[in-house]
C-alpha positions as CSV (number, residue, x, y, z in Angstrom):
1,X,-137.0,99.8,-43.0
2,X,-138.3,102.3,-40.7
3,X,-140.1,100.4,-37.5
4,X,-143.3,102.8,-37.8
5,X,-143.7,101.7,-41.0
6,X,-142.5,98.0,-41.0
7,X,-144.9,96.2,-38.8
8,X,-147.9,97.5,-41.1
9,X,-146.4,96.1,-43.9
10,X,-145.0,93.0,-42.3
11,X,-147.8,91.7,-41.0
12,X,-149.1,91.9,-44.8
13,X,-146.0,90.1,-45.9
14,X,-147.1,87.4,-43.6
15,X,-150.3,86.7,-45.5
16,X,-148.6,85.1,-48.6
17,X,-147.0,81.2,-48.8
18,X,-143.2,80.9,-48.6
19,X,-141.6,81.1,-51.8
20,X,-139.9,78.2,-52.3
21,X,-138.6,76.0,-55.3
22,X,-140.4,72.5,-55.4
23,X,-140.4,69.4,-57.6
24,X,-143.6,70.4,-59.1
25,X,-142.5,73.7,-60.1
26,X,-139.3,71.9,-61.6
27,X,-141.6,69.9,-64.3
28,X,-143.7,72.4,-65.1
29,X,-140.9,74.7,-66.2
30,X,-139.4,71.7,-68.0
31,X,-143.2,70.8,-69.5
32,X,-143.9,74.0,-70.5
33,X,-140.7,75.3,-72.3
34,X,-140.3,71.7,-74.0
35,X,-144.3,72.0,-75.3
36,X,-143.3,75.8,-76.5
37,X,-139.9,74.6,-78.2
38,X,-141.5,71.8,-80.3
39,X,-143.7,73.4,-81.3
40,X,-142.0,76.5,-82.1
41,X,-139.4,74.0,-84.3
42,X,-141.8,71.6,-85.8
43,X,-143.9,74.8,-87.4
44,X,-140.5,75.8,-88.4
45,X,-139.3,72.5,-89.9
46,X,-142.7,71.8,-91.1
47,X,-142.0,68.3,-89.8
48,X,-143.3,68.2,-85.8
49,X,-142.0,64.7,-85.4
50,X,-138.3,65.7,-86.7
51,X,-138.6,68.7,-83.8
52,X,-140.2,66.1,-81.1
53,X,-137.0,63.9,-81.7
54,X,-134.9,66.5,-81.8
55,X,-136.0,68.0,-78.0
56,X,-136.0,64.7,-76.5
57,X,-133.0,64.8,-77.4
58,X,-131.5,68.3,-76.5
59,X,-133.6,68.6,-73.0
60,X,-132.2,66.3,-71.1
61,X,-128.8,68.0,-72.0
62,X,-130.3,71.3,-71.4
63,X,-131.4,70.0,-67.8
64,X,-128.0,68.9,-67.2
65,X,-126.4,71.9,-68.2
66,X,-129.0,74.3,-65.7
67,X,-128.9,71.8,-63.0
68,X,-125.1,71.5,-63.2
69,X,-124.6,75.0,-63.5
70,X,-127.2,76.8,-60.8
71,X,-126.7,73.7,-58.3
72,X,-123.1,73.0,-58.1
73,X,-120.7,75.2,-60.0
74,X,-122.6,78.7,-58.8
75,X,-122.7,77.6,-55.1
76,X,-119.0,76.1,-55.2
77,X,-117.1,78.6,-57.5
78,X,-119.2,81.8,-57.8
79,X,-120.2,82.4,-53.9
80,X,-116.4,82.0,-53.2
81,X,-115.5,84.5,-55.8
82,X,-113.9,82.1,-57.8
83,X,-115.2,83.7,-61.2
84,X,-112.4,82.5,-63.5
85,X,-112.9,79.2,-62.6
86,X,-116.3,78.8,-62.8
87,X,-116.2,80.4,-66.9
88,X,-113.5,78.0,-68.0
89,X,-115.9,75.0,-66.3
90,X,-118.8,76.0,-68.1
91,X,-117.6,76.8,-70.9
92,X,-115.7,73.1,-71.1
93,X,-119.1,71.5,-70.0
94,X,-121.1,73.0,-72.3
95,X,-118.6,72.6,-75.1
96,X,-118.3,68.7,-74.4
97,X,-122.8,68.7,-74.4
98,X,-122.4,70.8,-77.8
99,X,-120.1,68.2,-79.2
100,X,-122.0,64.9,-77.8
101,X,-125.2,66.4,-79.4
102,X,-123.8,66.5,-82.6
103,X,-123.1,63.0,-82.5
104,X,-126.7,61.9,-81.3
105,X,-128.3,63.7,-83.6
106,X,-126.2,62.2,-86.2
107,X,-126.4,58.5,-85.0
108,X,-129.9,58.7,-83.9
109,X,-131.9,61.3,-85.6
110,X,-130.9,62.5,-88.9
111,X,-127.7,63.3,-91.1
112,X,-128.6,66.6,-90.9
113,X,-128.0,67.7,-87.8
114,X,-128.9,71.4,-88.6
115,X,-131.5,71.9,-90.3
116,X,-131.9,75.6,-89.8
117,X,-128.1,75.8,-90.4
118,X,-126.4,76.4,-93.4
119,X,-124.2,73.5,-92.8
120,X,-125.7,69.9,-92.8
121,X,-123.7,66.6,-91.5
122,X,-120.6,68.3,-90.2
123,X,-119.7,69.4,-87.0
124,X,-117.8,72.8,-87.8
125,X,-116.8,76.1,-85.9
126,X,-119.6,77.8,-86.4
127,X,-122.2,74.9,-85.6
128,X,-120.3,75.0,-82.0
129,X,-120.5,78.5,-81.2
130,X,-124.0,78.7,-82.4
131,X,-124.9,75.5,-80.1
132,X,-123.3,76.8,-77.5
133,X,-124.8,80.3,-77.5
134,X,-128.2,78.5,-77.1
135,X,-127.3,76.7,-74.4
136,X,-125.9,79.7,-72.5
137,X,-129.4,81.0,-73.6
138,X,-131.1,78.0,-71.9
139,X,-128.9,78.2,-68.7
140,X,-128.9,82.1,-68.1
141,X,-133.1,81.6,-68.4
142,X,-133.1,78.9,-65.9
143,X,-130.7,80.6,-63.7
144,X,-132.6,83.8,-63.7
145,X,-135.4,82.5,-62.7
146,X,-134.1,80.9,-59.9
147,X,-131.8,83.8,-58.9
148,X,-134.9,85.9,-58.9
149,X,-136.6,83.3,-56.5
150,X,-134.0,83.0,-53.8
151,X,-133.7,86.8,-54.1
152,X,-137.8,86.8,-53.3
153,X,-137.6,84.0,-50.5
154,X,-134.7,86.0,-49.0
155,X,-136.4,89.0,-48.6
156,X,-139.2,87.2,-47.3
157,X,-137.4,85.2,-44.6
158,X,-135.5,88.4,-43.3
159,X,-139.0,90.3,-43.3
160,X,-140.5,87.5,-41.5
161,X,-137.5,87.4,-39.1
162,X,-137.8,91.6,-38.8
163,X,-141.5,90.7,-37.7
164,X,-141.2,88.2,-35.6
165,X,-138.4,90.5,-33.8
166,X,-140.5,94.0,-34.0
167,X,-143.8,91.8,-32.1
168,X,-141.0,90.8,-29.7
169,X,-140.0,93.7,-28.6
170,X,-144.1,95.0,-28.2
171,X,-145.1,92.1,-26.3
172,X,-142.1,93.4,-24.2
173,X,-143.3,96.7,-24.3
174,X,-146.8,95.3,-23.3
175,X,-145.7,93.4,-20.7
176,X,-143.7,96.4,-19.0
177,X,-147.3,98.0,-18.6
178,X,-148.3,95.6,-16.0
179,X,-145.0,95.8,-13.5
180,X,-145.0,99.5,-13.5
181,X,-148.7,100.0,-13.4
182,X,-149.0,97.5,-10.4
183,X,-145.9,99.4,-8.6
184,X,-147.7,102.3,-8.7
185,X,-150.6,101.1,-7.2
186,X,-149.4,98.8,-4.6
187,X,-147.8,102.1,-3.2
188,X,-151.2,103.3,-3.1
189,X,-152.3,100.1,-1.1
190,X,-149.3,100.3,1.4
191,X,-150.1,103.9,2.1
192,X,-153.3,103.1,3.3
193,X,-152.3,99.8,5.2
194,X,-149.9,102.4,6.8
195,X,-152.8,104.9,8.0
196,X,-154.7,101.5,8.5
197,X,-157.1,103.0,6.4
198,X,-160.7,101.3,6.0
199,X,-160.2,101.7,2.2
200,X,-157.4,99.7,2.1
201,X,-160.1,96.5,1.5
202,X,-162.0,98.3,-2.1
203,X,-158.6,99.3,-3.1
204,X,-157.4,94.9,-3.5
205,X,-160.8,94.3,-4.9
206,X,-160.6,96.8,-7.5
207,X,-156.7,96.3,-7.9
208,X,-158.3,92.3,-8.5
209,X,-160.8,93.8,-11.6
210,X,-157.8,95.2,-12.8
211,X,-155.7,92.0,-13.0
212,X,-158.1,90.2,-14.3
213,X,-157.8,92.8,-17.2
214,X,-154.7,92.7,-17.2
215,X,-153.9,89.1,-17.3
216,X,-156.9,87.7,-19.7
217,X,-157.6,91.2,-21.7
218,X,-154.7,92.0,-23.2
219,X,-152.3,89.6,-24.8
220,X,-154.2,90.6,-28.1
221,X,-152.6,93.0,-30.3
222,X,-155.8,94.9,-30.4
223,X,-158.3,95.3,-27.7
224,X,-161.6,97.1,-27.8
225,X,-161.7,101.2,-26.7
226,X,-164.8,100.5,-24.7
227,X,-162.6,97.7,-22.2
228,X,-160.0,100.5,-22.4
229,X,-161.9,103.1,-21.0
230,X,-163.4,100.8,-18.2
231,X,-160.3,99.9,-17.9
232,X,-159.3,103.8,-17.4
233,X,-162.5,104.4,-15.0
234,X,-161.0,101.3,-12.3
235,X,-158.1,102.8,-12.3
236,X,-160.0,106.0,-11.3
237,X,-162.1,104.4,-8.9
238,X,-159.3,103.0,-7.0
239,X,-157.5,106.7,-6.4
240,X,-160.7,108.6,-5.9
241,X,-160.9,105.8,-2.8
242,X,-157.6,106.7,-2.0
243,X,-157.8,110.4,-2.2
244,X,-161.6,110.7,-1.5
245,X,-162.8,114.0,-2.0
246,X,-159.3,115.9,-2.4
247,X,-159.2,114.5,-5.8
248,X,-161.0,116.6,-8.8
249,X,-160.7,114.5,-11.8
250,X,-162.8,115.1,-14.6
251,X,-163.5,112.8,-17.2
252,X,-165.3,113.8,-21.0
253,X,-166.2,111.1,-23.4
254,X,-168.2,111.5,-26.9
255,X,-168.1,109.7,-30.0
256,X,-169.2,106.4,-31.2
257,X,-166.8,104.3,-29.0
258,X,-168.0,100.9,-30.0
259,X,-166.3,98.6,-32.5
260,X,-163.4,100.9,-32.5
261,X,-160.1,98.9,-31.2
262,X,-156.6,100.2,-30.7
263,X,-153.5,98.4,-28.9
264,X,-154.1,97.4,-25.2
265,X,-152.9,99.5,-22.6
266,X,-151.9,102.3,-24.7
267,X,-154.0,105.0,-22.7
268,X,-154.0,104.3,-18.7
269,X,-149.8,105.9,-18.7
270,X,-151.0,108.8,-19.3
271,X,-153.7,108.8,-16.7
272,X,-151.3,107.2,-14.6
273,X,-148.5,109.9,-15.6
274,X,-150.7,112.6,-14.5
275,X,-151.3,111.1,-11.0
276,X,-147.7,110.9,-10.2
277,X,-146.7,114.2,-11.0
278,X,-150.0,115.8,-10.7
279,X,-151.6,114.8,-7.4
280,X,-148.6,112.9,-5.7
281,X,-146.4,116.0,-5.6
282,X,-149.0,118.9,-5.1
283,X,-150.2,120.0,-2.2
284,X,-153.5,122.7,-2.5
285,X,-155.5,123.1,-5.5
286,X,-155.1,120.1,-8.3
287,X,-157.0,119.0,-10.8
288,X,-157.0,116.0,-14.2
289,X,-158.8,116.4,-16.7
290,X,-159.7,113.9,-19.3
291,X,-161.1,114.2,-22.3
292,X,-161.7,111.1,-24.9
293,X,-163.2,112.3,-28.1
294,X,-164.2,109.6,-31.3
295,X,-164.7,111.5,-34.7
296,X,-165.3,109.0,-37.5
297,X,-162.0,106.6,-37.4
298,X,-159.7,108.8,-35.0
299,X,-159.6,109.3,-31.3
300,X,-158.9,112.1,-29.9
301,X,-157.2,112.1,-26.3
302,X,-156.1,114.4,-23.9
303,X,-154.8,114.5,-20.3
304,X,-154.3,117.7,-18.5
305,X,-152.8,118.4,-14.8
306,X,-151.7,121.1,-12.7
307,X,-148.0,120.8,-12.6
308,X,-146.5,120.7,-8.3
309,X,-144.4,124.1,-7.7
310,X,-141.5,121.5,-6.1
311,X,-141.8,119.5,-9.8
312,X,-141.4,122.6,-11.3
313,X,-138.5,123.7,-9.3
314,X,-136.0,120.3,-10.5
315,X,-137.3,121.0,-14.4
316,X,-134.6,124.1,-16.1
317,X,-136.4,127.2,-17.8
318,X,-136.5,125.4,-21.3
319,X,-137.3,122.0,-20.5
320,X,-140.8,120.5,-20.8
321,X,-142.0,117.6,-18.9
322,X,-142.4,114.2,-20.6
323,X,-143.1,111.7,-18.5
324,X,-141.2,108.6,-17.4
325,X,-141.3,105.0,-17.6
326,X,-144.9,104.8,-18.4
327,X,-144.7,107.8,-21.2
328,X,-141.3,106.4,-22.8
329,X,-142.6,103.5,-23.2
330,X,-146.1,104.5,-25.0
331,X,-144.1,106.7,-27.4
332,X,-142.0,103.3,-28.8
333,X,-145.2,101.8,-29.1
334,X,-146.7,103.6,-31.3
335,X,-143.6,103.7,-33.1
336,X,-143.9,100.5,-33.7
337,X,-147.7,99.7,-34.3
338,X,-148.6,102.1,-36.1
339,X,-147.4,104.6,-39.3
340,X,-146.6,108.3,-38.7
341,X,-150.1,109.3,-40.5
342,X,-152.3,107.1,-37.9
343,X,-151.0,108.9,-35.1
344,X,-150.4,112.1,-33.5
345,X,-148.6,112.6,-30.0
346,X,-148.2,116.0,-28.3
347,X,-147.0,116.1,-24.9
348,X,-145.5,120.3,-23.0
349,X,-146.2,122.3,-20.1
350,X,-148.7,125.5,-20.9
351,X,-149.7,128.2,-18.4
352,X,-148.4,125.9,-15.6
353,X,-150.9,122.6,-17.0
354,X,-149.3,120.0,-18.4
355,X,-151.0,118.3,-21.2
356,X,-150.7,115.1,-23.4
357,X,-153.0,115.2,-26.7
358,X,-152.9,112.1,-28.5
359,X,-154.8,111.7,-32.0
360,X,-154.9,107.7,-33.1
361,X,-156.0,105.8,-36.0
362,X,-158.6,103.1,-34.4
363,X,-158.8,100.0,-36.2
């Protein structure tokens, strides 16, 4: 199961009950098949009473026979490989039913213990194997069915377990946002404590909006796009106090942004990506740009930033920037949120820029 696809499905998975065997279930298979099988007999016989004897008498040997054969002999012989075994069992079990039916019928029914036979009172060769094909009937019916079920609930469990394990690993990936976001920022705040900056002051009380966010706004695994972008305009507010006016960031937004969700904290790494290597490290002329587009059902983002010649020095010829902690992590979660088709990530170096484009399914 591929993770971009699983946790779609997965989460539909969840919707249905367990499949699971119970006692109910039991006597309406038993209720059912017996209603079907005297009346399939008595319109045979033309004699419904004759057949009504006949399967109160055969069911409870046909229930023995399943219940034997699915509950104990299956689970003791068949899971240990013990094939042999478990034939020559069921074979004598269902031979010694076969043999204690005939006499039943014979004591407590009728003398003619088989009526659709060709034989009458006797309890011949070919009345056993007959007998006993219908009961191997009976019990490979039963055991299907149950086969089938445990196959169902099995799948189930270890797609339940996959889930369980795949939301694991994004509120992990959620809650590494937070740490490395704050990080960044509390450099920020000891920078300016260092200059003694008067700054220093709106910096904690926008830092405070932002943990508030943080903290209450996204343990959901969808939040809104509008808290996203304010969410994206704090965290510009706080370095436009830091940077003043050296920083030239310019942000674009268009499209109908309300009732559109996606998963929280999926945009600010890039913002925050393109701070670290695109103001931080430059000295002279910089610039961000940031463009958030909403056509129909898809956003459209992009980040751009003018690349530091020092950054640009440590990267070889061929290689193209991608990020780090922030950008590695954004990548696996949108592996794992959402399909190949709801998402579109492009991230290189052009003309000395560095861009990230992001197309996303909103919800």
């Amino acid at each position: 199961m591929k993770p971009e696809r699983s946790i779609k499905n997965l989460f539909e998975l969840s919707n249905f009950s367990d499949y699971k065997i119970k006692p109910i279930h039991h006597v309406m298979f038993w209720s059912i098949y017996f209603i079907f099988n005297m009346l399939r007999w008595g319109s045979f016989y033309q004699d419904y009473i004759l057949s009504l004897k006949g399967n109160l008498l055969g069911f409870p040997i046909h229930m023995f026979l399943c219940y034997f054969s699915v509950y104990f002999l299956i689970p003791t012989f068949i899971y240990k490989k013990r094939y042999i075994l478990f034939t020559s069992i069921l074979f004598l079990a269902i031979f010694c039913m076969v043999i204690i039916k005939f006499e039943l019928t014979y004591f407590l029914i009728s003398k003619n213990v088989w009526p659709e036979g060709p034989e009458t009172n006797s309890l011949t060769a070919n009345y056993i194997i007959q007998m006993m094909l219908g009961e191997f009937y009976v019990i490979s019916f039963f055991t299907a069915i149950k086969i089938t079920i445990d196959y169902i609930s099995t799948n189930q469990k270890a797609a339940k377990l996959e889930q369980s394990k795949l939301e694991t690993e994004l509120r992990f990936l959620r809650s590494q946002i937070s740490p490395h976001f704050f990080f960044n920022t509390l450099n920020n705040i000891y920078a300016l404590t260092l200059e003694k900056s008067q700054k220093a002051p709106d910096v904690v009380l926008k830092l405070s909006e932002l943990m508030r966010y943080l903290l209450y706004e996204t343990k959901n695994k969808r939040q809104s796009l509008e808290k996203e972008i304010l969410c994206i305009q704090n965290y510009l507010d706080l370095e436009r106090i830091r940077y003043g006016e050296n920083l030239n960031v310019e942000m674009e937004i268009s499209g109908e942004i309300l009732g559109k969700e996606l998963s929280p904290m999926l945009l600010i790494p890039f913002v925050e990506n393109a701070f670290k290597h695109g103001i931080n490290e430059n000295i002279g002329n910089v610039f961000i740009k940031i463009k958030l587009k909403v056509v129909d059902d898809f956003l459209f983002f992009e980040v751009a930033n003018s690349i530091s010649q020092k950054r640009k020095k440590k990267l070889p010829k061929k290689l193209k920037p991608t990020g780090g902690i922030g950008i590695n992590n954004v990548k696996k979660r949108l592996e794992l949120g959402y399909t190949k088709e709801e998402y579109k990530l492009d991230i290189g170096e052009k003309n000395g820029h560095f861009s990230i484009k992001l197309k996303l399914k909103l919800k």
